[in-house]
C-alpha positions as a printed Julia matrix, in Angstrom:
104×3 Matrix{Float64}:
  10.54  -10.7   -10.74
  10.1    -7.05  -11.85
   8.99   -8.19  -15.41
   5.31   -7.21  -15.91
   5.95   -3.44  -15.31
   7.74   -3.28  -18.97
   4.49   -4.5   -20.31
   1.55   -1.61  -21.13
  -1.37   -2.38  -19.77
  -3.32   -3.33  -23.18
  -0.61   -5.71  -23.48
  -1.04   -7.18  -19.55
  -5.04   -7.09  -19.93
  -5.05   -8.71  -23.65
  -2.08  -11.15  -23.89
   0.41  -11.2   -20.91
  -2.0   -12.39  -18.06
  -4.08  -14.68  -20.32
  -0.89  -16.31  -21.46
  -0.07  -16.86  -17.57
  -2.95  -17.95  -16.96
  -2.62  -20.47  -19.66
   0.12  -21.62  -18.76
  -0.73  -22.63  -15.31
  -2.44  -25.88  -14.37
  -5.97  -25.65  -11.99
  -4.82  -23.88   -8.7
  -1.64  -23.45   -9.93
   0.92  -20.35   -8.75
   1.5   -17.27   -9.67
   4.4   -14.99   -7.97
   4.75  -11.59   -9.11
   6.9    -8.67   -8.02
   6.62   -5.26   -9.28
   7.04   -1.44   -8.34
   4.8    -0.33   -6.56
   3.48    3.04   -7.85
   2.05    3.96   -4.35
   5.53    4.2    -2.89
   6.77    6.23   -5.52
   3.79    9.09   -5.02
   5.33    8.83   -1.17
   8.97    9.92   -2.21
   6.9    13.08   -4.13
   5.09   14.14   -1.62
   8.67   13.76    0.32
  10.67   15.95   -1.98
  12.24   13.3    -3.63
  11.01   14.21   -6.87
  13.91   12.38   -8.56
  14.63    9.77   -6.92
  10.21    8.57   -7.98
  10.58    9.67  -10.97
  13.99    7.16  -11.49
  12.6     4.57   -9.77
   8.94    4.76  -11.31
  10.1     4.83  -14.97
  13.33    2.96  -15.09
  16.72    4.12  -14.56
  17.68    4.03  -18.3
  20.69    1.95  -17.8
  20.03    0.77  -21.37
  16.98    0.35  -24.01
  14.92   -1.66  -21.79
  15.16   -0.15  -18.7
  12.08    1.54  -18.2
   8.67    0.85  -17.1
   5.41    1.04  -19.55
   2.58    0.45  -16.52
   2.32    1.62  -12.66
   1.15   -1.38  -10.49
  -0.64   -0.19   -7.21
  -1.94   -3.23   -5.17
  -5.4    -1.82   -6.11
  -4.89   -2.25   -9.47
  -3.08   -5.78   -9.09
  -6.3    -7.22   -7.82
  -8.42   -6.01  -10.57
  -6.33   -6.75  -13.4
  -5.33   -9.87  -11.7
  -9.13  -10.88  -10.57
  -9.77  -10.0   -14.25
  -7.45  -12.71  -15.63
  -9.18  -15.43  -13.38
  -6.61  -15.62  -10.7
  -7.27  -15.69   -6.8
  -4.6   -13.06   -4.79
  -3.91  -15.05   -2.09
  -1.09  -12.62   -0.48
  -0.43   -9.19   -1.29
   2.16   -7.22    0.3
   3.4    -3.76   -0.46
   6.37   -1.38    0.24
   8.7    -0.2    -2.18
   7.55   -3.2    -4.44
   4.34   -5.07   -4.55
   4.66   -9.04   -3.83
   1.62  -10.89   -5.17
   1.21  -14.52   -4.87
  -2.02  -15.29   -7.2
  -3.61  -18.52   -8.02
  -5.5   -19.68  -11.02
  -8.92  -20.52  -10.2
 -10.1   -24.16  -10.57
């Protein structure tokens, strides 16, 4: 989980996703978790400017804590769809939980 949001998204479009998708046998399973960038655009419009902005970029608990691409489920499909993968299940709140599968 919450590993492809560190990524940029020249880096999830040219090398991250194909790599997946290498690395899965025909019909084989995907499961991703990231933030969901919808939810955080909710807390703004609820005056809780900070709490988004933490929770979208990272909470800078060290060097690596913060985030290089917003996932919506919108854009999960197309860059997923993109890489040859099938969303089978996509369910949002304050994270997006994709199950994908690589097309036969």
């Amino acid at each position: 989980g919450h590993i492809l949001e560190h990524f940029h998204e020249r880096e999830l479009k040219g090398h991250i996703l194909p790599m997946l998708h290498k690395c899965l046998q025909d019909g084989g399973l995907l499961d991703i978790i990231v933030p969901n960038f919808v939810w955080h655009s909710q807390l703004v419009l609820q005056g809780n400017d900070e709490m988004a902005v933490k929770y979208c970029f990272g909470r800078g608990l060290d060097e690596y804590d913060f985030h290089k691409t917003g996932w919506t489920p919108k854009l999960a499909i197309k860059w997923l769809t993109e890489a040859g993968f099938v969303v089978e299940s996509i369910d949002a709140d304050s994270c997006i939980y994709i199950k994908a599968r690589k097309k036969v």
